[in-house]
VEXMAR-429341 format. One record per residue (C-alpha): residue number from 1; x, y, z. Coordinates in steps of 0.05 Angstrom, whole numbers, plus 5000, padded with zeros to 4 digits. Each point is the difference from the previous one (the first is absolute). Layout:
# residues N
<zadren><n>NUM</n><px>X</px><py>Y</py><pz>Z</pz></zadren>
...
***
This chain:
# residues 60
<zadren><n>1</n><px>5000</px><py>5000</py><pz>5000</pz></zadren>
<zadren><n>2</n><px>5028</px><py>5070</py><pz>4976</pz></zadren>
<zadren><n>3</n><px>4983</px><py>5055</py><pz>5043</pz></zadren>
<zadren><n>4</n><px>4983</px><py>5074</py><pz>4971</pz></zadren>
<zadren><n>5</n><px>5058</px><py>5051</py><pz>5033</pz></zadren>
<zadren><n>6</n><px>4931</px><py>5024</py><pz>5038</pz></zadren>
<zadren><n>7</n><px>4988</px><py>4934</py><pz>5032</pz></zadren>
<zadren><n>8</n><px>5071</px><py>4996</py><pz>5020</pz></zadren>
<zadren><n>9</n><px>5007</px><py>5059</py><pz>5036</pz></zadren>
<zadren><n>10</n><px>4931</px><py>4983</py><pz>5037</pz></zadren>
<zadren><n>11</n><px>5027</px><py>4937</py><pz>5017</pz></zadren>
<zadren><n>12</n><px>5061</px><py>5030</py><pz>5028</pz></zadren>
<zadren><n>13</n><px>4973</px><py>5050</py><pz>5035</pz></zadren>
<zadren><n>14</n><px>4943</px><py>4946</py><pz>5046</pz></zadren>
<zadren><n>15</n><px>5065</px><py>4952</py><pz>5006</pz></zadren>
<zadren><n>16</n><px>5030</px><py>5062</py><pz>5043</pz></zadren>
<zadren><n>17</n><px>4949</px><py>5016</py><pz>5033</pz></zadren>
<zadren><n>18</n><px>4988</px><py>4921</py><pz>5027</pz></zadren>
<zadren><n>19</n><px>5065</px><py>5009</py><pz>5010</pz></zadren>
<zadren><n>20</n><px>4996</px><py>5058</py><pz>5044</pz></zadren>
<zadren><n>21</n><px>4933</px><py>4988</py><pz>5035</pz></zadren>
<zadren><n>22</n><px>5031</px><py>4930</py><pz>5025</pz></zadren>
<zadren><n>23</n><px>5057</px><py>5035</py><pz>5033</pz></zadren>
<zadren><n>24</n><px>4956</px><py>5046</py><pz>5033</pz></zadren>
<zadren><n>25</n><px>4954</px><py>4962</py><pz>5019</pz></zadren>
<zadren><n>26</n><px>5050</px><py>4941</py><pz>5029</pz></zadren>
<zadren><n>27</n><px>5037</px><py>5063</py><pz>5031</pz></zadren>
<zadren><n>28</n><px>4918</px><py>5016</py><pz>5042</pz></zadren>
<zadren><n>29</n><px>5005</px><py>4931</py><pz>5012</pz></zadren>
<zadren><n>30</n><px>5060</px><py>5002</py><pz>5042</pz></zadren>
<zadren><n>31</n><px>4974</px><py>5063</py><pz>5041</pz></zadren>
<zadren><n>32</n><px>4936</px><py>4973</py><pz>5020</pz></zadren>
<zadren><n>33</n><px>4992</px><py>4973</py><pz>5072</pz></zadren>
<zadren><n>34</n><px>4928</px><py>4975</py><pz>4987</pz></zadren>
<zadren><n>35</n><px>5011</px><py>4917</py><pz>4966</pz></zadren>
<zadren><n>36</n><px>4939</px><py>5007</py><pz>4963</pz></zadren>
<zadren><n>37</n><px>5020</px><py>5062</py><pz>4965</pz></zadren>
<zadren><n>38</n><px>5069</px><py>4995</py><pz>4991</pz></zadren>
<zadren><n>39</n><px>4968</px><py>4922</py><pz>4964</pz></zadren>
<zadren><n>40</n><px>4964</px><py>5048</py><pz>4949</pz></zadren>
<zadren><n>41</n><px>5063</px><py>5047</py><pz>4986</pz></zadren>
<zadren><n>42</n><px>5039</px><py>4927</py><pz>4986</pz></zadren>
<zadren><n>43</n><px>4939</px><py>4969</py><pz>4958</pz></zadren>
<zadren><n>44</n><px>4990</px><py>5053</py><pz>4960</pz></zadren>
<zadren><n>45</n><px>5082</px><py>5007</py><pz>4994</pz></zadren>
<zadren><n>46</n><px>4996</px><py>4934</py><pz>4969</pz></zadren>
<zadren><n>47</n><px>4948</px><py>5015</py><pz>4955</pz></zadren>
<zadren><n>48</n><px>5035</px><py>5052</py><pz>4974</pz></zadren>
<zadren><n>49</n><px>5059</px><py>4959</py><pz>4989</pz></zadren>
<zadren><n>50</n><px>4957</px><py>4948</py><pz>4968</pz></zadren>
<zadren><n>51</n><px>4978</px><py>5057</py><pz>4948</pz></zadren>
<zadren><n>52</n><px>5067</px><py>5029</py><pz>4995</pz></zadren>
<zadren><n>53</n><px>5031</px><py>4925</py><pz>4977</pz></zadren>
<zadren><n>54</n><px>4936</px><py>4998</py><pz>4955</pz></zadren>
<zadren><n>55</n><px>5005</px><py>5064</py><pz>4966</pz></zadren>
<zadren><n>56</n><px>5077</px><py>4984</py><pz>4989</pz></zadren>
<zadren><n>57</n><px>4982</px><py>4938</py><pz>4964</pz></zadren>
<zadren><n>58</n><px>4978</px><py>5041</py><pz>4952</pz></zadren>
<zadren><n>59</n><px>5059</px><py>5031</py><pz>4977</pz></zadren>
<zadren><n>60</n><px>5041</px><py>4932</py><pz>4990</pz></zadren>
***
């Protein structure tokens, strides 16, 4: 699959930002006192992460 310039930039521009929001968020995670929220910040980390590996797939 060939991708338009358009669609390239796009896709390089969510891969940073999974990229970014996973730091931050696995960054909250390690503040939080509370186990249910700091749980969140890590799940949705991973999710990220999971999206981020996705979107990169995309490129190769």
């Amino acid at each position: 699959m060939n991708l338009s310039q358009l669609e390239l930039q796009n896709l390089r521009h969510l891969i940073g930002s999974h990229a970014t929001a996973e730091k931050k968020l696995r960054f909250y995670a390690s503040q939080c006192q509370d186990a249910q929220v700091r749980q969140m910040f890590e799940q949705s980390a991973q999710s990220a992460c999971d999206t981020h590996k996705k979107l990169m797939s995309f490129l190769g």
